[in-house]
N, CA and C atoms as a LAMMPS dump frame, in Angstrom:
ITEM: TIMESTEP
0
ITEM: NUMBER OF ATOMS
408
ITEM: BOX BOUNDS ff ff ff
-5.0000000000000000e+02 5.0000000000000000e+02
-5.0000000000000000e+02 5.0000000000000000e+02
-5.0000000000000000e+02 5.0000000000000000e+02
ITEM: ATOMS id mol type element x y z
1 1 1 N 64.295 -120.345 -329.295
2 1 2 C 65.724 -120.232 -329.104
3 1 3 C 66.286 -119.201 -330.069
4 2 1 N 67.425 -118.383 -329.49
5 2 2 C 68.094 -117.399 -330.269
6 2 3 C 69.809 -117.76 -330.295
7 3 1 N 70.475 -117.057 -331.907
8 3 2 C 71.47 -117.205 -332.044
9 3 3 C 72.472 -116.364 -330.479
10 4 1 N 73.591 -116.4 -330.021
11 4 2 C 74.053 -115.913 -329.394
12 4 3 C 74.817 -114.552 -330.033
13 5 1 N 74.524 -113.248 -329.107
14 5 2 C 74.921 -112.152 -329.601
15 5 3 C 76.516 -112.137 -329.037
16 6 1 N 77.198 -111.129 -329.379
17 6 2 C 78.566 -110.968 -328.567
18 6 3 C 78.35 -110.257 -327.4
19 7 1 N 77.074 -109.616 -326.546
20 7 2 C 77.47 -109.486 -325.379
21 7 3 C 77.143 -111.172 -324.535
22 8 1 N 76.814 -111.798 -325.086
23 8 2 C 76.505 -113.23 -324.532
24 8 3 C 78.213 -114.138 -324.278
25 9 1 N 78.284 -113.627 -325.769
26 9 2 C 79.894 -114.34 -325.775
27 9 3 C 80.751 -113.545 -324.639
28 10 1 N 80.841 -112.836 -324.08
29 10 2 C 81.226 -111.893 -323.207
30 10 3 C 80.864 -112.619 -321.639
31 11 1 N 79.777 -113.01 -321.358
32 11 2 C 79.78 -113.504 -320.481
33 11 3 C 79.743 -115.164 -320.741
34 12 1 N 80.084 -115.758 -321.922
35 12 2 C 80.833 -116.718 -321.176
36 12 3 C 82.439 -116.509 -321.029
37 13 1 N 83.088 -115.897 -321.455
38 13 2 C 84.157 -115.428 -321.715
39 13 3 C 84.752 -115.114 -319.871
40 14 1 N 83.295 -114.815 -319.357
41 14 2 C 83.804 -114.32 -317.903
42 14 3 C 83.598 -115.662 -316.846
43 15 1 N 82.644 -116.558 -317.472
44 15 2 C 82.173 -117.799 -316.592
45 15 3 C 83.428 -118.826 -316.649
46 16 1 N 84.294 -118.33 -317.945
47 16 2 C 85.409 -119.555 -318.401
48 16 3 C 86.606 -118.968 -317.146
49 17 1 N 86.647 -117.637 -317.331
50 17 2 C 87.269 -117.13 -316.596
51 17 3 C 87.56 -117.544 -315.03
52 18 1 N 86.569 -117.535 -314.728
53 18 2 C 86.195 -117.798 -312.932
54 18 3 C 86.517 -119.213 -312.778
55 19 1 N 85.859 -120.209 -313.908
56 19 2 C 85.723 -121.409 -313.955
57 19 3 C 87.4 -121.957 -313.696
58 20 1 N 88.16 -121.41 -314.606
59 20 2 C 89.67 -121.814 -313.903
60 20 3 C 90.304 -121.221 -313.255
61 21 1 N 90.158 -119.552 -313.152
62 21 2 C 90.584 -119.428 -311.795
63 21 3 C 90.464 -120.158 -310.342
64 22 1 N 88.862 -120.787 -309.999
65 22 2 C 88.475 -121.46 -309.053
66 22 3 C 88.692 -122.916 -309
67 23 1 N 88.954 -123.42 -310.579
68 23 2 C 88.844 -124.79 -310.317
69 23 3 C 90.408 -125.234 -309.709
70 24 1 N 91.594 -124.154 -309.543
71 24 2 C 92.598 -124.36 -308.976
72 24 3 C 92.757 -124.535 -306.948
73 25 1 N 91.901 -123.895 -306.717
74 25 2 C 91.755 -123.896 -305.307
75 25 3 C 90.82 -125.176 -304.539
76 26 1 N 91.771 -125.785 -303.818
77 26 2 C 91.181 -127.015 -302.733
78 26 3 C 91.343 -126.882 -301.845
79 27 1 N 90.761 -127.612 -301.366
80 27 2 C 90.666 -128.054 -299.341
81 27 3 C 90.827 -128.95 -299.503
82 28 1 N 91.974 -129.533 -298.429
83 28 2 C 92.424 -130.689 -297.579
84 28 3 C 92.849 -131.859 -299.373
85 29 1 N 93.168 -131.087 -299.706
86 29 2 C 93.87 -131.734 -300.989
87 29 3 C 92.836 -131.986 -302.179
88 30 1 N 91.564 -131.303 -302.174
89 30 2 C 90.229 -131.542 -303.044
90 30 3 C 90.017 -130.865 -303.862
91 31 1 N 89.47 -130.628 -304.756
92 31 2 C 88.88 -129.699 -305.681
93 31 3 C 87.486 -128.918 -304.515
94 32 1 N 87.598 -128.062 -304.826
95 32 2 C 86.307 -127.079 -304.106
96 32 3 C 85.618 -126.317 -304.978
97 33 1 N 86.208 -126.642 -306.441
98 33 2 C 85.131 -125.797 -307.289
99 33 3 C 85.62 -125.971 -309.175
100 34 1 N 84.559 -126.367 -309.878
101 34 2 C 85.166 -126.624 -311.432
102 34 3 C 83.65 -125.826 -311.784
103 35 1 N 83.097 -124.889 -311.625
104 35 2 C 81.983 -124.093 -312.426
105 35 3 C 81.926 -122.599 -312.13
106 36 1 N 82.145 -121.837 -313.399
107 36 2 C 82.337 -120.51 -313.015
108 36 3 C 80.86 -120.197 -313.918
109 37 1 N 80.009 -118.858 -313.304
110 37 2 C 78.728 -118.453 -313.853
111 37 3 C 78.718 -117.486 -314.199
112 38 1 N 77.987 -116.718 -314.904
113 38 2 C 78.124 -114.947 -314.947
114 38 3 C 76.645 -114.795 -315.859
115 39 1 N 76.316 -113.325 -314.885
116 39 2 C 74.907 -113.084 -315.398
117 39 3 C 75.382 -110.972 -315.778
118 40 1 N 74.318 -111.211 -316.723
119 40 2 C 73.546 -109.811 -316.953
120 40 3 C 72.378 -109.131 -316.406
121 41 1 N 72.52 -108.55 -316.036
122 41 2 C 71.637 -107.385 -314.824
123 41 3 C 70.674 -106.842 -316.145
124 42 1 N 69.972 -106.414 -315.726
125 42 2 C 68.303 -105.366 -316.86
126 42 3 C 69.353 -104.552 -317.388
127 43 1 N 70.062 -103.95 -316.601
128 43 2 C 70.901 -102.742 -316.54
129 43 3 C 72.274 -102.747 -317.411
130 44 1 N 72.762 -103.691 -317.704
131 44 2 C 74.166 -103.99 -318.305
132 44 3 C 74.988 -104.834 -317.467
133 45 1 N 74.953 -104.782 -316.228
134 45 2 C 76.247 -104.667 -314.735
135 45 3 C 76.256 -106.264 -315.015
136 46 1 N 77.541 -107.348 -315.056
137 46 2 C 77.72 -108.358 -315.042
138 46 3 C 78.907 -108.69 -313.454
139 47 1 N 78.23 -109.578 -313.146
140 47 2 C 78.655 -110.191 -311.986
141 47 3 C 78.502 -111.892 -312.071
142 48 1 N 79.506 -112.511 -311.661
143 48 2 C 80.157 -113.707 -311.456
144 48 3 C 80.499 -114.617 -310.402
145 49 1 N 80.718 -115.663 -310.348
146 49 2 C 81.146 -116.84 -309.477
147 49 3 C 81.191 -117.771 -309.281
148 50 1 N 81.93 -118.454 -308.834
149 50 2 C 82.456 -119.848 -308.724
150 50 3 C 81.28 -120.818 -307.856
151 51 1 N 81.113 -122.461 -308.4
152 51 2 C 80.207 -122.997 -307.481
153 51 3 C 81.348 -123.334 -305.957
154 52 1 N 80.793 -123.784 -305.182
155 52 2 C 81.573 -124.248 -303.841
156 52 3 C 80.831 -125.251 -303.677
157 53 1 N 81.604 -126.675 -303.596
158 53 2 C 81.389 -128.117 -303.557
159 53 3 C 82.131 -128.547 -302.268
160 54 1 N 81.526 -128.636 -301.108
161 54 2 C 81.908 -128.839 -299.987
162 54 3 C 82.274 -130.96 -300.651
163 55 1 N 83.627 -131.092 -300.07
164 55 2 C 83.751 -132.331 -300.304
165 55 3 C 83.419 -133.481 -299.539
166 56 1 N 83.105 -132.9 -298.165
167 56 2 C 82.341 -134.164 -297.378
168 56 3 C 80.831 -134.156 -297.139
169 57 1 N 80.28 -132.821 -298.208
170 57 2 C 79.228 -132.529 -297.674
171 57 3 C 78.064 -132.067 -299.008
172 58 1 N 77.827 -132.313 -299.756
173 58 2 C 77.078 -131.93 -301.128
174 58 3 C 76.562 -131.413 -300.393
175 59 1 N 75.367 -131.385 -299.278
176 59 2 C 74.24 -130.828 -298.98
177 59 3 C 74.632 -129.234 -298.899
178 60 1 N 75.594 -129.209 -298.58
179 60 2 C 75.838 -127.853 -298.092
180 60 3 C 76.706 -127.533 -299.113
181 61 1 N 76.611 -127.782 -300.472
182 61 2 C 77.674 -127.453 -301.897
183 61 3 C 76.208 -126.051 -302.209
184 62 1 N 77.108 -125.168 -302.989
185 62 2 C 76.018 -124.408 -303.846
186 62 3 C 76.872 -123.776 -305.243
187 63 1 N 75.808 -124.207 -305.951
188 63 2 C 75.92 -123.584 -307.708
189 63 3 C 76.21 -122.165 -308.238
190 64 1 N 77.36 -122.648 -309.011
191 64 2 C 77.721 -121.031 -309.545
192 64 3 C 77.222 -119.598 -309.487
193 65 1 N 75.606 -120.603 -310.232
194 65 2 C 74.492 -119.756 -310.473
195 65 3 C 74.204 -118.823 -309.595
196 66 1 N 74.192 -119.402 -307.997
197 66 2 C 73.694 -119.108 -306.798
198 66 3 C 74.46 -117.493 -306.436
199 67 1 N 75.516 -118.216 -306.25
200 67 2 C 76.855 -117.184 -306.133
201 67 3 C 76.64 -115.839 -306.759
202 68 1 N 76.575 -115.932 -308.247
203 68 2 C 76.376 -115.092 -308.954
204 68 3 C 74.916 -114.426 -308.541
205 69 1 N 74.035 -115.031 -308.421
206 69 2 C 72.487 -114.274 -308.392
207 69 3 C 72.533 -113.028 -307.548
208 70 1 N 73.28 -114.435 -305.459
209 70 2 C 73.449 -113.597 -304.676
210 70 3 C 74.311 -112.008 -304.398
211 71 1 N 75.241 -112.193 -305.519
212 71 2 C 76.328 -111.263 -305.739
213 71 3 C 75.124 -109.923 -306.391
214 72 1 N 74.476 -110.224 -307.276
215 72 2 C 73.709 -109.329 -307.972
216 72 3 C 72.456 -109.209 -307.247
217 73 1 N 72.14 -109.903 -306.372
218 73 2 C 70.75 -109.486 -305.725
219 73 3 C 71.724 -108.22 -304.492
220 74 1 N 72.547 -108.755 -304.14
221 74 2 C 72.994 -107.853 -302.411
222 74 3 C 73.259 -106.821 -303.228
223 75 1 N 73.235 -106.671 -304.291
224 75 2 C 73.81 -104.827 -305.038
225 75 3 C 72.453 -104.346 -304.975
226 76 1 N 71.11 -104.961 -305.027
227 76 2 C 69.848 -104.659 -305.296
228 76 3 C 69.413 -104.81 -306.567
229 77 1 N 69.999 -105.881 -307.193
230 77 2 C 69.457 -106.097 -308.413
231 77 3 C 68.232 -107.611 -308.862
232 78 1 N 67.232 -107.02 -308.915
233 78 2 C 66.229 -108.243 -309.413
234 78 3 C 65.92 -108.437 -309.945
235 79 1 N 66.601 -107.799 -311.597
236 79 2 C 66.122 -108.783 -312.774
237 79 3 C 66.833 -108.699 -313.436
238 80 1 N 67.535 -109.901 -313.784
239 80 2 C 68.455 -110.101 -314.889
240 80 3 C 68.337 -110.661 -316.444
241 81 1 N 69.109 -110.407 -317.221
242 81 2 C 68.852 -110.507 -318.856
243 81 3 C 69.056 -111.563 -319.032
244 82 1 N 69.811 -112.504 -318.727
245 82 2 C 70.6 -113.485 -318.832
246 82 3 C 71.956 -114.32 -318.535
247 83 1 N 71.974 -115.318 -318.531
248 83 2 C 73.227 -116.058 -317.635
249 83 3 C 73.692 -117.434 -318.518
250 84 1 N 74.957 -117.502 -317.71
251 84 2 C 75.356 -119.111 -318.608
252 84 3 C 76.427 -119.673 -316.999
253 85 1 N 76.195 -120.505 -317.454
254 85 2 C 77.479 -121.414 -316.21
255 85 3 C 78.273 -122.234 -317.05
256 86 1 N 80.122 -122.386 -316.801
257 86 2 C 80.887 -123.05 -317.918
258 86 3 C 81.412 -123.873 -316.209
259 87 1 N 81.933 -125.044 -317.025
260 87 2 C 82.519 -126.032 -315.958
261 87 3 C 83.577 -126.099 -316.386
262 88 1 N 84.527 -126.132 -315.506
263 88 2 C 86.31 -126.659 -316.086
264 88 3 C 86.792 -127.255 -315.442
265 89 1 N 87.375 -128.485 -315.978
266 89 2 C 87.678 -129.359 -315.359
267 89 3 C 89.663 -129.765 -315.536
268 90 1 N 89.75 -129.517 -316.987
269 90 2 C 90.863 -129.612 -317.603
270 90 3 C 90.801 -129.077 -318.824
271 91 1 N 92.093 -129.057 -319.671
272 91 2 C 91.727 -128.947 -320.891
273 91 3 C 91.14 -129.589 -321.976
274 92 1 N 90.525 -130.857 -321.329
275 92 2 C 89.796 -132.104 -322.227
276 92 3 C 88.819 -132.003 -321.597
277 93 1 N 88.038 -131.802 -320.216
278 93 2 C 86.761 -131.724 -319.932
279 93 3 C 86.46 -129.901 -320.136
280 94 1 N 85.674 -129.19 -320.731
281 94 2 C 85.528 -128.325 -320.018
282 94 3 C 83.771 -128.123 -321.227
283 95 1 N 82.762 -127.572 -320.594
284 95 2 C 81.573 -126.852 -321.48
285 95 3 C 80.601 -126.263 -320.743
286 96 1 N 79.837 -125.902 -321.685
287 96 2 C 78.817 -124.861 -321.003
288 96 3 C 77.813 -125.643 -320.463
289 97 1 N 77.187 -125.325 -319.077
290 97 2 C 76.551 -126.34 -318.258
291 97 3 C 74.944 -126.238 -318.417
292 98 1 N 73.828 -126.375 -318.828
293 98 2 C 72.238 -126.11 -318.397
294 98 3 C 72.113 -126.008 -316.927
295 99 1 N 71.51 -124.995 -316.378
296 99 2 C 71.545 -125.228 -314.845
297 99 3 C 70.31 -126.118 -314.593
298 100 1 N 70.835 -126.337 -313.172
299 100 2 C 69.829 -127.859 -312.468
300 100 3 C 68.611 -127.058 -312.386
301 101 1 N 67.832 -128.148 -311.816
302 101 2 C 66.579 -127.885 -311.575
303 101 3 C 66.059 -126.754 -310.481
304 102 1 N 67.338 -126.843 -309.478
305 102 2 C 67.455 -125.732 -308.349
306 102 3 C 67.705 -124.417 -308.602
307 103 1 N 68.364 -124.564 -309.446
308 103 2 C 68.633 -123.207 -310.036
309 103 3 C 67.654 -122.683 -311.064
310 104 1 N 66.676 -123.671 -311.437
311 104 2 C 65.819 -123.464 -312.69
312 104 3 C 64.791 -122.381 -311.565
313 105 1 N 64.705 -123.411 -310.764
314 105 2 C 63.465 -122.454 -309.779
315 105 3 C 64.025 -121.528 -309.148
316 106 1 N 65.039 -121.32 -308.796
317 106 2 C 65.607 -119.983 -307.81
318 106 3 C 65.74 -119.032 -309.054
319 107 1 N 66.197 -119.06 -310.165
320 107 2 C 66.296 -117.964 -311.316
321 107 3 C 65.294 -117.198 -311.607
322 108 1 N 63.381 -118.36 -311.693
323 108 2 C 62.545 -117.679 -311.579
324 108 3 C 61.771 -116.23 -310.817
325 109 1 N 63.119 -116.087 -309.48
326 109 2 C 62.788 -115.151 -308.814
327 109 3 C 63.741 -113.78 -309.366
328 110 1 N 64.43 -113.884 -310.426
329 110 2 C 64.993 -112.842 -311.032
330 110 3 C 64.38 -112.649 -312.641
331 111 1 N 62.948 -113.118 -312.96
332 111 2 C 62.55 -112.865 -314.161
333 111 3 C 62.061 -114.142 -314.897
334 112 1 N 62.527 -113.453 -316.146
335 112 2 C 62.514 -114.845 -317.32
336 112 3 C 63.884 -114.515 -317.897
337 113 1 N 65.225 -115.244 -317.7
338 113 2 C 65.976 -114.296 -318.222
339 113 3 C 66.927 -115.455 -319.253
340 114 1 N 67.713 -114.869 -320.34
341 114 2 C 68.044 -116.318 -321.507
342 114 3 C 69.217 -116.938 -320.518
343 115 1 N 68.848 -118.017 -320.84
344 115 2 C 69.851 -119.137 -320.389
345 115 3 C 71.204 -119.507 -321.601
346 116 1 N 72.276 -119.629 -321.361
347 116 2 C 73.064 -119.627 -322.477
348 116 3 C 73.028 -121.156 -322.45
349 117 1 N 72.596 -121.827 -323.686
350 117 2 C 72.996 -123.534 -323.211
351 117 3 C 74.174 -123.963 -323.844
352 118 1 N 74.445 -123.143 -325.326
353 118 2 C 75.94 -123.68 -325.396
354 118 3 C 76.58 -122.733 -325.901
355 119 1 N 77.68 -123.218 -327.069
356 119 2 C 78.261 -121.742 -327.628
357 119 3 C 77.047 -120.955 -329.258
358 120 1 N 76.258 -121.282 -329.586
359 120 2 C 75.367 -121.356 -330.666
360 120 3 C 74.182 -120.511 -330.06
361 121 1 N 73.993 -121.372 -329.244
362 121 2 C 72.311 -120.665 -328.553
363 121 3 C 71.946 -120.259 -327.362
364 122 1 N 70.833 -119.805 -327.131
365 122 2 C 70.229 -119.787 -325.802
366 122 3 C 68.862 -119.58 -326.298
367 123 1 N 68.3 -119.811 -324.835
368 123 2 C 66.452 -119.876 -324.593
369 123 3 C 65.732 -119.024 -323.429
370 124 1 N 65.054 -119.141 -323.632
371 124 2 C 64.314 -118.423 -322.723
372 124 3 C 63.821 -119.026 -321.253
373 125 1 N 64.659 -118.428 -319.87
374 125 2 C 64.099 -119.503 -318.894
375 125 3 C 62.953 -120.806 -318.822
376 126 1 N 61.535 -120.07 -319.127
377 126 2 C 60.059 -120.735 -319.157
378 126 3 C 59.886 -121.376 -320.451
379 127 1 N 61.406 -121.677 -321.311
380 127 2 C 61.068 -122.445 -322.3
381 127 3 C 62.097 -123.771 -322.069
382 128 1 N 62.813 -123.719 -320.841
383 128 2 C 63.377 -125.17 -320.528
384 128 3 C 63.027 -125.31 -319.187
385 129 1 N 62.072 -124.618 -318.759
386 129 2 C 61.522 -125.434 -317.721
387 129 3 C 60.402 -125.833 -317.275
388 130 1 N 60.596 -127.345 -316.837
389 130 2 C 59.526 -128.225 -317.264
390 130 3 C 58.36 -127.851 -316.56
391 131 1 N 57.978 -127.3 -315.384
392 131 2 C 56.974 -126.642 -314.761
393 131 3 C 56.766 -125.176 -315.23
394 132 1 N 56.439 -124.714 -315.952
395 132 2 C 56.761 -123.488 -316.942
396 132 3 C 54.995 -122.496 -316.567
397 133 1 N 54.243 -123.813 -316.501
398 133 2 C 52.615 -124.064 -316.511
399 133 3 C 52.397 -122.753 -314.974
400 134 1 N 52.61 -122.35 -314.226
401 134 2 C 52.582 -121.929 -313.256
402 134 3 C 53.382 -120.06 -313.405
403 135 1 N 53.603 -119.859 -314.508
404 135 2 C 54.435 -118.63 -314.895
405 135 3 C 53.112 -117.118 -314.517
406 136 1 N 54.098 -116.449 -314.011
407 136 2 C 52.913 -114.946 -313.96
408 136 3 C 53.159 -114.059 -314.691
């Protein structure tokens, strides 16, 4: 694990961002979204987004993370430096999230790249995830 640099603080700065811009918008009187994400490209280029929590439907909800990857893969980008996801809920709930397990494995297809876990640190993808054993 490493201390967090200020371009790190930078992107959570942009995940907090998204995180309440989005957590204001509902359907049919619901919340549709309290997690904003933002990643770093090899390259510098940071791109962002909100999760979407279908409310009658988890199955079909997808993670910040996702949003963001897809945003940076359709530019043609496949490997990124690093990412963080912040949740907001209010001004009494709000922090930096570890992504799920789904996202642990879909990230693997953009590298090994640091995960931000809070405001202090981050790690290295293949060092918080628990199937790590299988790395190329």
């Amino acid at each position: 694990m490493r201390k967090l640099s200020e371009k790190d603080k930078e992107l959570i700065k942009e995940a907090k961002k998204v995180a309440r811009k989005f957590s204001k918008v509902k359907w049919e009187g619901q919340r549709l979204s309290t997690v904003g994400a933002a990643l770093r490209t090899k390259d510098g280029k940071i791109y962002s987004g909100p999760d979407i929590c279908h409310p009658q439907s988890g199955s079909s909800s997808i993670c910040a993370e996702f949003t963001a990857l897809s945003k940076a893969y359709s530019e043609g980008h496949t490997e990124i430096d690093s990412i963080v996801a912040y949740c907001y809920v209010n001004e009494k709930v709000k922090k930096i999230l570890s992504p799920c397990g789904i996202c642990r494995e879909f990230l693997r297809l953009f590298g090994n790249p640091w995960i931000i876990l809070d405001t202090k640190k981050k790690a290295k993808l293949n060092e918080i995830h628990l199937f790590s054993d299988n790395w190329k």
